[in-house]
Structure formats: structure tokens, C-alpha cells
N, CA and C of each residue as an Amber inpcrd file, in Angstrom:
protein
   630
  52.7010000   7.7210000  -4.3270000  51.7850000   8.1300000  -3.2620000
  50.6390000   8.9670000  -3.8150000  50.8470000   9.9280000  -4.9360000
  49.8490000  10.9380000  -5.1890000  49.0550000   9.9650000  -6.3310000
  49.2970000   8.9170000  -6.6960000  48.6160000   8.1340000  -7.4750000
  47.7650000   7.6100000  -7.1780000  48.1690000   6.9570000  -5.4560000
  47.6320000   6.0150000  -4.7510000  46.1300000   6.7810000  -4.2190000
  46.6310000   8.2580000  -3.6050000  45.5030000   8.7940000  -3.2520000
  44.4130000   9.1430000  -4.5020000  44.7870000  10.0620000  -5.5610000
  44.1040000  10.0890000  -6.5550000  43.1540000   8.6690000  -6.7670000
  43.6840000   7.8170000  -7.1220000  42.9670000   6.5340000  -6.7760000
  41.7200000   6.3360000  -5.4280000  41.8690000   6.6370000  -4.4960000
  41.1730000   6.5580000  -3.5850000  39.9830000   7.4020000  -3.3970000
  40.3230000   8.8380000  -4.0630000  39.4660000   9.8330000  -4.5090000
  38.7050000   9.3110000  -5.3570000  38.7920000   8.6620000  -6.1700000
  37.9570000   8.7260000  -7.3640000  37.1630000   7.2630000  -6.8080000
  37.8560000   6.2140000  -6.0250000  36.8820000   5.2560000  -5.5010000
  35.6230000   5.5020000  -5.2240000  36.0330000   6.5540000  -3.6800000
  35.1270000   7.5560000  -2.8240000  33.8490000   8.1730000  -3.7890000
  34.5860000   8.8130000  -4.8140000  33.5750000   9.8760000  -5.6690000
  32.4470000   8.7210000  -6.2320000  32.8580000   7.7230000  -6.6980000
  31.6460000   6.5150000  -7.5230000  31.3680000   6.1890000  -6.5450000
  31.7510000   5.6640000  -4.9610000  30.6790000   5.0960000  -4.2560000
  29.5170000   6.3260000  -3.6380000  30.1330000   7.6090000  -3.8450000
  28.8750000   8.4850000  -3.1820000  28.0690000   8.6890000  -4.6740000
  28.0160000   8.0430000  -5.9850000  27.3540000   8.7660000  -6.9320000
  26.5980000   7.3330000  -6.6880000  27.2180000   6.3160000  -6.8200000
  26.1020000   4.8630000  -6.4190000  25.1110000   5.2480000  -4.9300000
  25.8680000   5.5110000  -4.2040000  24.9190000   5.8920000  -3.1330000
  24.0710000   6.6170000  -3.3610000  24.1280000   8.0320000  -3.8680000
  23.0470000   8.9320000  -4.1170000  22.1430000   8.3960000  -4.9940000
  22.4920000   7.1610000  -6.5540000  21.4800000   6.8640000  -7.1810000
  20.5690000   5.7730000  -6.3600000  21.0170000   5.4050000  -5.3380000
  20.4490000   4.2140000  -4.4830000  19.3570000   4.9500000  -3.8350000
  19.7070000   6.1650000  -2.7090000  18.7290000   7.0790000  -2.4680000
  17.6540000   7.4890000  -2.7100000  18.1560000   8.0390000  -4.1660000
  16.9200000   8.4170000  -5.4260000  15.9210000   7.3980000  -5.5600000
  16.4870000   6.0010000  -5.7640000  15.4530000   5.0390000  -6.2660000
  14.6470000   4.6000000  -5.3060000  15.4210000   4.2800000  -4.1300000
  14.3170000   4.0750000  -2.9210000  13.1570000   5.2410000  -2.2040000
  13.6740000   6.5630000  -2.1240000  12.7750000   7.9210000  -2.0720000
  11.6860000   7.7300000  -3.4030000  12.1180000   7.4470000  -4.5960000
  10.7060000   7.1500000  -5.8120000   9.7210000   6.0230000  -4.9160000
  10.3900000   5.3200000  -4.4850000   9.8880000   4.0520000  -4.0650000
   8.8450000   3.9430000  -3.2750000   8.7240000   4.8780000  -2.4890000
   8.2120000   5.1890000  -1.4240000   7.7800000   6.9000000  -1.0810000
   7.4510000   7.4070000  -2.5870000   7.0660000   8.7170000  -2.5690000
   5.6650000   8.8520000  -2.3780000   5.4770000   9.5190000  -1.0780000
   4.2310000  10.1150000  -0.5010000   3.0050000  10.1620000  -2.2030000
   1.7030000   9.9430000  -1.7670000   0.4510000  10.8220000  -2.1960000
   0.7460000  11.8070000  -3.0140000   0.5560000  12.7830000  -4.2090000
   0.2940000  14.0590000  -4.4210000  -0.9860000  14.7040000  -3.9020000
  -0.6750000  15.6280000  -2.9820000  -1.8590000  16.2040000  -2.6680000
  -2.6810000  16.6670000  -4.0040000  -3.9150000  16.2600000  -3.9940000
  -4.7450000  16.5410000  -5.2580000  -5.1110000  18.0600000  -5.1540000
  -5.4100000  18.6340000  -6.3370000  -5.9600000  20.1620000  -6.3550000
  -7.4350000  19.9720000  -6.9740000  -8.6070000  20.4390000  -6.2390000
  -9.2450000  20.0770000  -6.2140000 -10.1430000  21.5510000  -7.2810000
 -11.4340000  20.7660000  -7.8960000 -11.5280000  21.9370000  -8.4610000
 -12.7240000  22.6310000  -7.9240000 -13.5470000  24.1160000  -8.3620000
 -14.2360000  24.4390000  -7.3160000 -15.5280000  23.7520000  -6.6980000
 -16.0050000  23.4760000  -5.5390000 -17.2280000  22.4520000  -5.1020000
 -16.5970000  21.2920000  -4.4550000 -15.3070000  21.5300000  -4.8650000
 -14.6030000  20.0740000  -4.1570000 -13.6680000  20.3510000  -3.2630000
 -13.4690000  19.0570000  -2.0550000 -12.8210000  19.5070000  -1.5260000
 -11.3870000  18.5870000  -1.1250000 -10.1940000  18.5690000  -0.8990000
  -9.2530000  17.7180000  -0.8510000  -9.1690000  16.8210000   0.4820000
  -8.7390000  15.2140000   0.0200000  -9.3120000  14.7640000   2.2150000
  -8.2230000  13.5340000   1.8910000  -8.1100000  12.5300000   3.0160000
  -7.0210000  11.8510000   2.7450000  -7.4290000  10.9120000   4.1880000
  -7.1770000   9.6630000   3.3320000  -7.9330000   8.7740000   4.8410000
  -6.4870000   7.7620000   4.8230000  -6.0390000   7.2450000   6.1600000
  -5.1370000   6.2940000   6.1090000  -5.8210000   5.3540000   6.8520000
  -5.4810000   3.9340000   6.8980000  -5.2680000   2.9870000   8.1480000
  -4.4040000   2.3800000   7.8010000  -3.8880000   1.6980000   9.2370000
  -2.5230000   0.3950000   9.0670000  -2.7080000  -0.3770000  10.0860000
  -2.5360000  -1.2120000  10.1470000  -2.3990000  -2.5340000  10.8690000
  -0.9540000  -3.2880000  10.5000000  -0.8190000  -4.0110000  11.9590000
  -0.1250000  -4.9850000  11.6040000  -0.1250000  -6.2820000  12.3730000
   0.2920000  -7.2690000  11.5270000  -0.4650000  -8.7560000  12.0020000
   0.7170000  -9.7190000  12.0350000   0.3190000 -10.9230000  12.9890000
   0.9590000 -11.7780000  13.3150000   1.4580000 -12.6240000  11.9160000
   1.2050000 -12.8000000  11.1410000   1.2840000 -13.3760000  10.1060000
   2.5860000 -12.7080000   9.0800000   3.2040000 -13.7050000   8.1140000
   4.4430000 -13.2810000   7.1160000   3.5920000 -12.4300000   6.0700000
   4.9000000 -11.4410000   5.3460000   3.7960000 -10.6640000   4.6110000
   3.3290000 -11.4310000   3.3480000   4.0620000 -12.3250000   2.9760000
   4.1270000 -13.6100000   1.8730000   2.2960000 -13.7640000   1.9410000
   1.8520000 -14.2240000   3.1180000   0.3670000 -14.5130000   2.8630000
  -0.3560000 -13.2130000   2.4520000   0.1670000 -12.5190000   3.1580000
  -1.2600000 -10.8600000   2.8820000  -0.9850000 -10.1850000   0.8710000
   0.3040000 -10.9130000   0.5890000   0.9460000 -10.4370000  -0.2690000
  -0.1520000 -11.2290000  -1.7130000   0.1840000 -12.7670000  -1.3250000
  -0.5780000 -13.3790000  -2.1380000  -2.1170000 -13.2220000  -2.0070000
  -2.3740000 -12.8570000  -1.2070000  -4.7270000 -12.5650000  -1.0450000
  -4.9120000 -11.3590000  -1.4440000  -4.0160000 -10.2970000  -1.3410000
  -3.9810000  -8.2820000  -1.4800000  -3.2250000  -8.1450000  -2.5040000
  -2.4130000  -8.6480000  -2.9160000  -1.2060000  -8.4880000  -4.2470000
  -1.6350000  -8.3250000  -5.5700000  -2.7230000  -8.5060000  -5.6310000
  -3.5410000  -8.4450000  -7.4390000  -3.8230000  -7.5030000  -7.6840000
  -4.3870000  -6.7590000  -8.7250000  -4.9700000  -5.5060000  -8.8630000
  -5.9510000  -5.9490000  -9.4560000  -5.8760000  -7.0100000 -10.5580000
  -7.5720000  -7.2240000 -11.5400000  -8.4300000  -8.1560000 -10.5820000
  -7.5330000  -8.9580000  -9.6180000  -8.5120000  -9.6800000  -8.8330000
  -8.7850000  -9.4390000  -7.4370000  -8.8850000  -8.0600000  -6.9380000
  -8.8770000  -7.0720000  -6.0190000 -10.4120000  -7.5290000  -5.2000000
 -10.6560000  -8.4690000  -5.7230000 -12.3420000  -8.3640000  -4.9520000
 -12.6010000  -8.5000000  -2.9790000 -11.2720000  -8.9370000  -2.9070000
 -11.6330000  -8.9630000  -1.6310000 -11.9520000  -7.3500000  -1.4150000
 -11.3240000  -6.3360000  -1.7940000 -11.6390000  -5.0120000  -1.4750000
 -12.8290000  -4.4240000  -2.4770000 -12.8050000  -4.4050000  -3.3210000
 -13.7900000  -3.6360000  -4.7940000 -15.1430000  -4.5780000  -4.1470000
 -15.3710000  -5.7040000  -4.3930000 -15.9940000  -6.7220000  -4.4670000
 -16.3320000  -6.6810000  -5.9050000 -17.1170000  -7.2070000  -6.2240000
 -17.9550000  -8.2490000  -7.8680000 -16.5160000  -7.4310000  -8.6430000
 -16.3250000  -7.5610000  -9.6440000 -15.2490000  -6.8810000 -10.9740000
 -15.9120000  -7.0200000 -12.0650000 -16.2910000  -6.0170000 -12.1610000
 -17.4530000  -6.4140000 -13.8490000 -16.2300000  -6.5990000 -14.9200000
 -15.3210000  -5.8610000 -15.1920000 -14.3580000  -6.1820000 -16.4210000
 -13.1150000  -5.4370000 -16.3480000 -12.1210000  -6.5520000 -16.8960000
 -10.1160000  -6.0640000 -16.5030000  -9.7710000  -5.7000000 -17.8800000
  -8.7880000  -4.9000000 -18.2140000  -8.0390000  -4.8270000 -19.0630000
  -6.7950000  -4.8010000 -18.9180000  -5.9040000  -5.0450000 -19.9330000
  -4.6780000  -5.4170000 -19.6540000  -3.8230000  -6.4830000 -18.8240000
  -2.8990000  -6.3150000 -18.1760000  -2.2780000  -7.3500000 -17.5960000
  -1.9150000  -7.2420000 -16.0140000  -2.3810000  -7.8750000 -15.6940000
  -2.4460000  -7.6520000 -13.7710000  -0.9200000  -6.9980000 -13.2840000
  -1.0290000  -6.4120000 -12.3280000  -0.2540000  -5.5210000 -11.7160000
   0.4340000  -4.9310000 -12.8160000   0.3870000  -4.5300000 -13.9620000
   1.1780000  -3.9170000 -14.9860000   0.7390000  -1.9770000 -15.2810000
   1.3610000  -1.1980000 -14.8680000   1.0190000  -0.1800000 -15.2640000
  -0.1240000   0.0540000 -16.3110000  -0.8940000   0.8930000 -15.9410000
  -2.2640000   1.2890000 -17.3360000  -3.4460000   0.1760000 -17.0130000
  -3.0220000  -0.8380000 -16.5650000  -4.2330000  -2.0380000 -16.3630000
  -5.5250000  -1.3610000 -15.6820000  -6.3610000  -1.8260000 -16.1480000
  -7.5860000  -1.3300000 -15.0350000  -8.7440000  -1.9490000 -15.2330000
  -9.8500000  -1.6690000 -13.9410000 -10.1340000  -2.6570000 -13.5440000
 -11.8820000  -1.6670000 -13.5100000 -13.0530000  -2.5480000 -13.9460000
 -14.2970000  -1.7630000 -13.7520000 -15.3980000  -2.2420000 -12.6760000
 -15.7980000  -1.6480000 -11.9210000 -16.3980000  -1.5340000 -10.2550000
 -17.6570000  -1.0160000 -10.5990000 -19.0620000  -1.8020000 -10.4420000
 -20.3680000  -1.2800000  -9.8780000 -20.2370000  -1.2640000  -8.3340000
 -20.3800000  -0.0750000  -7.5790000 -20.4580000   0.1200000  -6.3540000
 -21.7060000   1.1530000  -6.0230000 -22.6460000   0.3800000  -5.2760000
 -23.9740000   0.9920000  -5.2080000 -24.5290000   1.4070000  -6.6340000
 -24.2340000   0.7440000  -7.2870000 -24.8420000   1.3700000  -8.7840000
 -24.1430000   2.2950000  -9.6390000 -23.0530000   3.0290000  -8.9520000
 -21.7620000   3.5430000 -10.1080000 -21.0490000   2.7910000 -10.6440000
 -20.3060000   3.1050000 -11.7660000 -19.4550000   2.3740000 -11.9140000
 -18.4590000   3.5790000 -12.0380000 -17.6640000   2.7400000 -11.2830000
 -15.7670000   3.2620000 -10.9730000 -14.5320000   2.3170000 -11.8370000
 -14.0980000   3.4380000 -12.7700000 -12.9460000   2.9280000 -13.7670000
 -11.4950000   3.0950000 -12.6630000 -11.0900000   1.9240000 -12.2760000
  -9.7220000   2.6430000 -11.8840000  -8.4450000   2.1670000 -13.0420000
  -7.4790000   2.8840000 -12.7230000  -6.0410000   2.4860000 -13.4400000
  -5.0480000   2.6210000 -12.4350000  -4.2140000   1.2580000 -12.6220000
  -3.1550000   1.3200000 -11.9980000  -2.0610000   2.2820000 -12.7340000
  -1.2500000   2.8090000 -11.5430000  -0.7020000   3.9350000 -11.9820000
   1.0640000   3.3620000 -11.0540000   1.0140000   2.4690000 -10.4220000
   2.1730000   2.4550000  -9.3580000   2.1790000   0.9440000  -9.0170000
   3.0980000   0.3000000  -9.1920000   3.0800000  -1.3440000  -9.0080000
   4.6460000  -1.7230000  -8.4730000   4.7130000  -2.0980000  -7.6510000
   5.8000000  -2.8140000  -6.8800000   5.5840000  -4.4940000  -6.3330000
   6.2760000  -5.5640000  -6.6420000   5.8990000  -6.7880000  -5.8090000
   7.3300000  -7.5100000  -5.6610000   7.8990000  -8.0370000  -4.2710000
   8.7520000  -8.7990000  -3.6640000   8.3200000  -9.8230000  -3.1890000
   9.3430000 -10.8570000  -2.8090000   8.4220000 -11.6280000  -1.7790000
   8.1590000 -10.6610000   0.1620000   8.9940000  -9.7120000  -0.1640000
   8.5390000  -8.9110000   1.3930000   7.8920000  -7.7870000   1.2600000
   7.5450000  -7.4050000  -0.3730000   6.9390000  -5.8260000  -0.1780000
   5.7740000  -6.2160000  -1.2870000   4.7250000  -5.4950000  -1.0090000
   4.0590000  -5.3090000  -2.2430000   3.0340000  -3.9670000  -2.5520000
   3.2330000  -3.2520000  -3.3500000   2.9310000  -2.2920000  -3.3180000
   1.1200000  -1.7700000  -4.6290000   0.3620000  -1.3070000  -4.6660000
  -0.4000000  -1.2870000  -5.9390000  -1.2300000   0.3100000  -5.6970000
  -0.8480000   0.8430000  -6.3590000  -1.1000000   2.3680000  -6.6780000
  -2.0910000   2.5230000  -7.4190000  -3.2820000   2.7700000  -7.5150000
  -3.9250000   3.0420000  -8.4050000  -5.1420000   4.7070000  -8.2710000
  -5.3920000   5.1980000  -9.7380000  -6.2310000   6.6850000  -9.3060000
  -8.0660000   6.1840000 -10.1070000  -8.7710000   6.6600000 -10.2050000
 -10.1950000   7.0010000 -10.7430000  -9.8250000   7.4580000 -11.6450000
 -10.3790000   6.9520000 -12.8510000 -10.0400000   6.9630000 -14.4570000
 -11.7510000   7.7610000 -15.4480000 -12.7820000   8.0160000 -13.9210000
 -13.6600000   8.2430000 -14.7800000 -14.5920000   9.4990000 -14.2070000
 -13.7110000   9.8690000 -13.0770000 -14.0800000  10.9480000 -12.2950000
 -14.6700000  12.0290000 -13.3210000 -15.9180000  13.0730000 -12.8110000
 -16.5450000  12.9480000 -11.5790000 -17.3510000  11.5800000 -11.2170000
 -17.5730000  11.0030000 -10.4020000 -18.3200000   9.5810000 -10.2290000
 -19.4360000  10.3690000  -8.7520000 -20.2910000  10.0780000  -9.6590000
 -21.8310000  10.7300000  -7.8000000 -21.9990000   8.9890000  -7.5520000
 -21.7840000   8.7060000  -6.1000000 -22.5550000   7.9340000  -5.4610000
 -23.1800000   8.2180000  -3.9410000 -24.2470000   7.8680000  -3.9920000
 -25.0300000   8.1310000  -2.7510000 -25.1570000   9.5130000  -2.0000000
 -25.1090000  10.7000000  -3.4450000 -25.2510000  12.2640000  -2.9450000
 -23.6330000  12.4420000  -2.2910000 -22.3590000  11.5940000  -2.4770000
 -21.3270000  11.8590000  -2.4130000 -20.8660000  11.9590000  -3.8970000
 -19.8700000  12.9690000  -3.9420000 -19.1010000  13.4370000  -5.5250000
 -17.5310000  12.8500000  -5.4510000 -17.7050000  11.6650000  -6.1240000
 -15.5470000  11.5550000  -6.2990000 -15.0400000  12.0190000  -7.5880000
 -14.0550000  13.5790000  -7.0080000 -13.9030000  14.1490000  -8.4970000
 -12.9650000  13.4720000  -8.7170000 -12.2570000  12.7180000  -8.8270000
 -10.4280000  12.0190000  -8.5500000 -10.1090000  11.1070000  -6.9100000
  -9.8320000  10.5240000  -6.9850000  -8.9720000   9.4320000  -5.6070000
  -7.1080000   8.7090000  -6.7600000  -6.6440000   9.0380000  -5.5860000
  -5.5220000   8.1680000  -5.9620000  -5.5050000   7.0600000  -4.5060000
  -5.3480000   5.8830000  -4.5990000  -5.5570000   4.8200000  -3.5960000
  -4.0440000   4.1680000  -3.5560000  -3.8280000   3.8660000  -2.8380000
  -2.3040000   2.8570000  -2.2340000  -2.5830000   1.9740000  -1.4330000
  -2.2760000   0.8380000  -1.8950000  -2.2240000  -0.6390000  -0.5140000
  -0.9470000  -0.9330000  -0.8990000  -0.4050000  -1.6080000   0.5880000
   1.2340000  -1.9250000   0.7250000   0.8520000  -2.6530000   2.0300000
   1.6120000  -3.6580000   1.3220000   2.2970000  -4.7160000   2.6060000
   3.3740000  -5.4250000   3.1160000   3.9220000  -4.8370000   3.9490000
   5.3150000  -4.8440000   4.0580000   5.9850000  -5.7450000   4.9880000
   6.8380000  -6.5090000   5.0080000   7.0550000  -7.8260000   6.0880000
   7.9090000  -7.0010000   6.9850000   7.6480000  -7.5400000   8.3420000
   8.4560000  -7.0580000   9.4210000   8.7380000  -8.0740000  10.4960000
   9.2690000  -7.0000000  11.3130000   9.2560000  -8.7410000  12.5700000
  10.6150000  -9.5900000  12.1080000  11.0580000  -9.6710000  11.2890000
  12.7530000 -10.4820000  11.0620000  11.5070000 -11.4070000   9.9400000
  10.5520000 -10.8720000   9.6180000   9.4540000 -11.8950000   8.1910000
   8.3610000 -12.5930000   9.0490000   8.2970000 -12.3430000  10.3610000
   7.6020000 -13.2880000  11.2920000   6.2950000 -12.3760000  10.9510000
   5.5910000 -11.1750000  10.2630000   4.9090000 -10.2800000  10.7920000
   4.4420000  -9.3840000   9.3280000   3.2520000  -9.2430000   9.4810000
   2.9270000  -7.7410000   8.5110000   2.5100000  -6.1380000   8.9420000
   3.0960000  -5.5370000   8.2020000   2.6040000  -3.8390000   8.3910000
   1.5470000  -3.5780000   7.0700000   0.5350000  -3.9060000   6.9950000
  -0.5900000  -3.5920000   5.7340000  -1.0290000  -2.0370000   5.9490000
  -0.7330000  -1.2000000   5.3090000  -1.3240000   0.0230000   5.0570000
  -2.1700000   0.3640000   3.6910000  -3.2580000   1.3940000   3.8440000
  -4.3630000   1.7590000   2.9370000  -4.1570000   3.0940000   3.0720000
  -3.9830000   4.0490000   2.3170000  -3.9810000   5.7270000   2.2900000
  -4.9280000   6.4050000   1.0440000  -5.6920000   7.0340000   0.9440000
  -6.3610000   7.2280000  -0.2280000  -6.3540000   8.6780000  -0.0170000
  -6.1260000   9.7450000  -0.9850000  -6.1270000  11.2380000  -1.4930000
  -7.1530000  11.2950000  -2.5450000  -7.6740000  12.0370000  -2.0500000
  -9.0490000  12.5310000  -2.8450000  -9.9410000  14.1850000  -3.0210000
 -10.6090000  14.1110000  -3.9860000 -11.3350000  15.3610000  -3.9980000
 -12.7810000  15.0180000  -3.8320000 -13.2840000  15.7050000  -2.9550000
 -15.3920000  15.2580000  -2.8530000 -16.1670000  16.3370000  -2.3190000
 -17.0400000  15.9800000  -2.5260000 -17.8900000  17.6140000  -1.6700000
 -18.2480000  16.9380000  -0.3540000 -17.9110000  15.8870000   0.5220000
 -18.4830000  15.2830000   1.6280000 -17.3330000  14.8690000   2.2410000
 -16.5530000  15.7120000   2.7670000 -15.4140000  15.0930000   3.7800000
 -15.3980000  13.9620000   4.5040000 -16.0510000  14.3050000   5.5300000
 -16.8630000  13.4460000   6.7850000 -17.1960000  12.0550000   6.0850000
 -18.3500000  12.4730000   5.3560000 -18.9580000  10.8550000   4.8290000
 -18.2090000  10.1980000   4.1530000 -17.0240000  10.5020000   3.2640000
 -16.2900000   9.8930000   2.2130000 -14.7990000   9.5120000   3.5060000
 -14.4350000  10.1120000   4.5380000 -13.6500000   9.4380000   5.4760000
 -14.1040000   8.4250000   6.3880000 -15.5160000   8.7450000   6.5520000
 -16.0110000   6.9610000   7.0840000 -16.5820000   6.1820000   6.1630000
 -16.5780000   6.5640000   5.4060000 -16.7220000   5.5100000   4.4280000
 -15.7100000   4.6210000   4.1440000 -14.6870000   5.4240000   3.7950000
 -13.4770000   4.6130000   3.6760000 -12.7900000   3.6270000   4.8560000
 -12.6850000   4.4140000   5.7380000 -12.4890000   3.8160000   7.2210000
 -13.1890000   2.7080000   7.4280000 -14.6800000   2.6600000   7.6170000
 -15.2610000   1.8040000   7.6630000 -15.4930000   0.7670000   6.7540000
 -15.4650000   0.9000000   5.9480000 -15.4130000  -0.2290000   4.3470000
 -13.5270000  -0.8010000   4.6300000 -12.6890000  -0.3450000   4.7610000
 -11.4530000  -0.6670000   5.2260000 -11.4990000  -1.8090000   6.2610000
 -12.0580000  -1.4860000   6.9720000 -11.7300000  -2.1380000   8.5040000
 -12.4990000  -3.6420000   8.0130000 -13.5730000  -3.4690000   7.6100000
 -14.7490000  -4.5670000   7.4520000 -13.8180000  -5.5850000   6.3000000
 -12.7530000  -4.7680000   5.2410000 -12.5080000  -5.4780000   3.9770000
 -11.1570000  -6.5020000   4.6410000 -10.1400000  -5.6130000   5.6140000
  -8.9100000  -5.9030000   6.0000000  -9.4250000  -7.3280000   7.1480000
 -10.6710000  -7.5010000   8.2130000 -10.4140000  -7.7880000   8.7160000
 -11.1650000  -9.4200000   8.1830000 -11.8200000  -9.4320000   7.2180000
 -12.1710000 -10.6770000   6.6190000 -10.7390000 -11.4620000   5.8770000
 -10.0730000 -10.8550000   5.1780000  -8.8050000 -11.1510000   5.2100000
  -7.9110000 -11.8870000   6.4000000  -8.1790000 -11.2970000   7.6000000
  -7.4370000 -11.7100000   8.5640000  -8.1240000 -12.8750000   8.9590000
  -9.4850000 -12.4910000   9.1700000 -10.0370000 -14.1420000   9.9670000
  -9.5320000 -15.2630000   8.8080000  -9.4780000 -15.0090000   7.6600000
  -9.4980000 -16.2930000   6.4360000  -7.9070000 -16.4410000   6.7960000
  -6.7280000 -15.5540000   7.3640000  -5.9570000 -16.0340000   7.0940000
  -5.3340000 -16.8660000   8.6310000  -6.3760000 -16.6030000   9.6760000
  -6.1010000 -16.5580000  11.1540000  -5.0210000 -16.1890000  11.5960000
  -5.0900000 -14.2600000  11.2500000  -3.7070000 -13.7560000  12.0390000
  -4.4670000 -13.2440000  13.0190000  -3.6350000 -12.5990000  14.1500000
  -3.7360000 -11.5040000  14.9810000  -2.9740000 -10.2100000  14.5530000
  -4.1460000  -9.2060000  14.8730000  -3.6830000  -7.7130000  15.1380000
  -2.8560000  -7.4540000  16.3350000  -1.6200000  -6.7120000  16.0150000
  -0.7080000  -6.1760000  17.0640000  -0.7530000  -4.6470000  17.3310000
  -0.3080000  -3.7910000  18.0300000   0.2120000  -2.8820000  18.3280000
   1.5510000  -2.7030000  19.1870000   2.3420000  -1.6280000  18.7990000
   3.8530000  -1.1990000  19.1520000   4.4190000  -2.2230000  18.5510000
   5.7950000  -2.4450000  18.9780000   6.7080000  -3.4430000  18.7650000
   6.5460000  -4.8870000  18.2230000   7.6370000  -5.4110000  17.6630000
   7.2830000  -7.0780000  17.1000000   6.9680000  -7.9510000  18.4270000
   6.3500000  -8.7910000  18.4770000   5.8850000  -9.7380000  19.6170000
   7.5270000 -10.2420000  19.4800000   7.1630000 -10.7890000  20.9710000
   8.2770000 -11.8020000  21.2050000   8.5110000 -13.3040000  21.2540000
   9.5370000 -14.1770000  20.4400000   9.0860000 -15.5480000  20.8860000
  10.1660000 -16.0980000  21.1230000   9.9510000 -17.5820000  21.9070000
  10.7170000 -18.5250000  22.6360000  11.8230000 -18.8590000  21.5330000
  13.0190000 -18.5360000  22.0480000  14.0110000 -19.4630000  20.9210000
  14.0630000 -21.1040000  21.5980000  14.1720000 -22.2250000  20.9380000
  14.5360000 -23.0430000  21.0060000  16.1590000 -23.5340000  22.1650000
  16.8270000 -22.6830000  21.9830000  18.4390000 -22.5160000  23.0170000
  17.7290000 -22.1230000  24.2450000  16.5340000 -21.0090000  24.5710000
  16.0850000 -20.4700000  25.6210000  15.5970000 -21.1860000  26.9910000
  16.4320000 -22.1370000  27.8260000  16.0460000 -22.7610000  28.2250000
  15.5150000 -22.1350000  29.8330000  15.3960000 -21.1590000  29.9430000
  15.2300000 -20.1310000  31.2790000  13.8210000 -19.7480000  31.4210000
  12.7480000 -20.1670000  30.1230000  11.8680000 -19.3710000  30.4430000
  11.3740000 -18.4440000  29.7640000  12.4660000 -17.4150000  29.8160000
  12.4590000 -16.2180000  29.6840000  12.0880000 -16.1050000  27.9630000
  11.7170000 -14.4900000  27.4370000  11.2520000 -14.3960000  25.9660000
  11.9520000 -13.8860000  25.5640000  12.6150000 -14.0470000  24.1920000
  14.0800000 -13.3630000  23.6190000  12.8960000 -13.2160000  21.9750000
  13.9680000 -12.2030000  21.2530000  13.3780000 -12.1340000  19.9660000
  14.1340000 -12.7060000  19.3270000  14.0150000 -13.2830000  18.4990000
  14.1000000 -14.3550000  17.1090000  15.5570000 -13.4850000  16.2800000
């Protein structure tokens, strides 16, 4: 009997040390922004949007999933180094006449998740009487809905002397980049909950979820 339990103890003890390393890896996985420290003249700001669309994340995954061929967002790519979505890779951006070095710093891809982390490799960068001393940027697109559906999020942490202008900027350059994406892929934008659809058995009418 005291064998049997001893035994059972020590089961218990490895499945809570597997559990806790399971924890760990998914919390890395999905670890917030570092708030940037900004240095003096600058100031720290942080823009999000998310959407989510009628569409599997499989499509948003394959058009948003690149990092060297990012143009739907960067636009033109003057020159890549290294190897796409691979840590250190990076990618060089004339935007209004700067050029912006980024490096990927954070890379995740599934067929339901895809993740691409990248910071400003050449900061300070002046464009248009705005200062970017540092940005760290995140796009993720995540399937939802039982795969019927996407959650696409954009979050960017940054240091600038122009709060205001560098949050509509982003916002607005966002909205304009995400939603050409969507017409090419003909989804719809949702809000709250997964839509609902007809099962095939449903012969009442009525709308059940999948």
C-alpha cells in the first residue's frame, strides 16, 4: 500500500512539473510588449488595433505571415537579409524618404497562429518633424470561430517626441493596410462573438454554431 501511494505521489509531482513547464512556454508565447524607457525628449506611446474577420486564419496567415515580403504593410522593400521569418532577419524601408532598418526579434508560425515581432534597428529615425527613437511592432493572427474566423491584431511600443501624430499615424496607416488585405481576400469584419451558421442536420430553421 505505502508503495502504491509513494507511486502516485511521484506521478502527481511530474505531471505538475510538466504542467508548470507547459505554462512557462505558453506565458513566453504570448508575453506582452516591454514598455520602452525612453530617453530624454522622448516620449513612450503604444498604439493597438484588432479586428476580426469572416475568413480562416490560414488565408490572413499566408498574405501577413512573411516578414521580408511584408509589403502589403512597409510597402516598396528596398533590401532583406537573412532568412524570412528567422530571428535577426531584417528588412530595409524608404518611408517618406527615411529609411527604417527593422529586425525581427520574435517569430512564431502554425497553420492557426502566426506571430512576427519585430523592433527599429536604426533608431533615432526623423520623419516628417516626427522622431522614432525605438518601436518594437507585433502582428498576430490567430484562428477562431472552431477555424471558421480570424482575430488579426497590430500593437506597436514606442518612443517619439509626437504622441498624437505617431498614434494616428499608425492607426490610420493600419486601417488603410489591414483593410486592402480584406477586400483582396473578400472577408467581412465582425464584432463580439463568432457568427453563427446553418448546420446541415438543422432542419428547423433555426441558427446553431458549427
Amino acid at each position: 500500500m505505502l508503495a502504491a501511494i509513494v507511486s502516485i505521489a511521484l506521478c502527481l509531482s511530474q505531471l505538475s512539473l510538466v504542467s508548470g513547464s507547459e505554462s512557462q512556454i505558453a506565458k513566453e508565447e504570448v508575453a506582452p510588449l516591454e514598455d520602452p524607457k525612453c530617453p530624454h525628449g522622448l516620449y513612450p506611446g503604444l498604439t493597438t488595433n484588432e479586428w476580426q474577420f469572416t475568413t480562416p486564419a490560414s488565408a490572413f496567415i499566408n498574405k501577413t505571415g512573411s516578414f521580408l515580403h511584408g509589403e502589403w504593410y512597409t510597402g516598396p522593400i528596398n533590401s532583406t537579409h537573412g532568412k524570412d521569418n528567422a530571428i535577426g532577419a531584417s528588412r530595409d524601408v524608404i518611408f517618406g524618404g527615411s529609411l527604417f532598418i527593422e529586425r525581427l526579434v520574435g517569430s512564431y508560425n502554425s497553420p492557426t497562429q502566426s506571430v512576427l515581432r519585430y523592433v527599429l534597428a536604426n533608431g533615432p529615425v526623423e520623419w516628417n518633424h516626427m522622431v522614432f527613437g525605438s518601436y518594437t511592432e507585433e502582428l498576430r493572427a490567430m484562428s477562431i470561430c472552431g477555424g471558421t474566423a480570424t482575430q488579426y491584431t497590430m500593437t506597436a511600443t514606442y518612443c517619439t517626441n509626437d504622441l498624437i501624430t505617431v498614434y494616428n499615424l499608425y492607426d490610420v496607416y493600419r486601417r488603410q493596410a489591414v483593410q486592402a488585405v480584406a477586400n483582396e481576400l473578400g472577408t467581412l469584419v465582425f464584432s463580439g462573438t463568432c457568427p453563427y451558421q446553418q448546420t446541415e442536420t438543422d432542419k428547423s430553421g433555426s441558427y446553431v454554431a458549427e
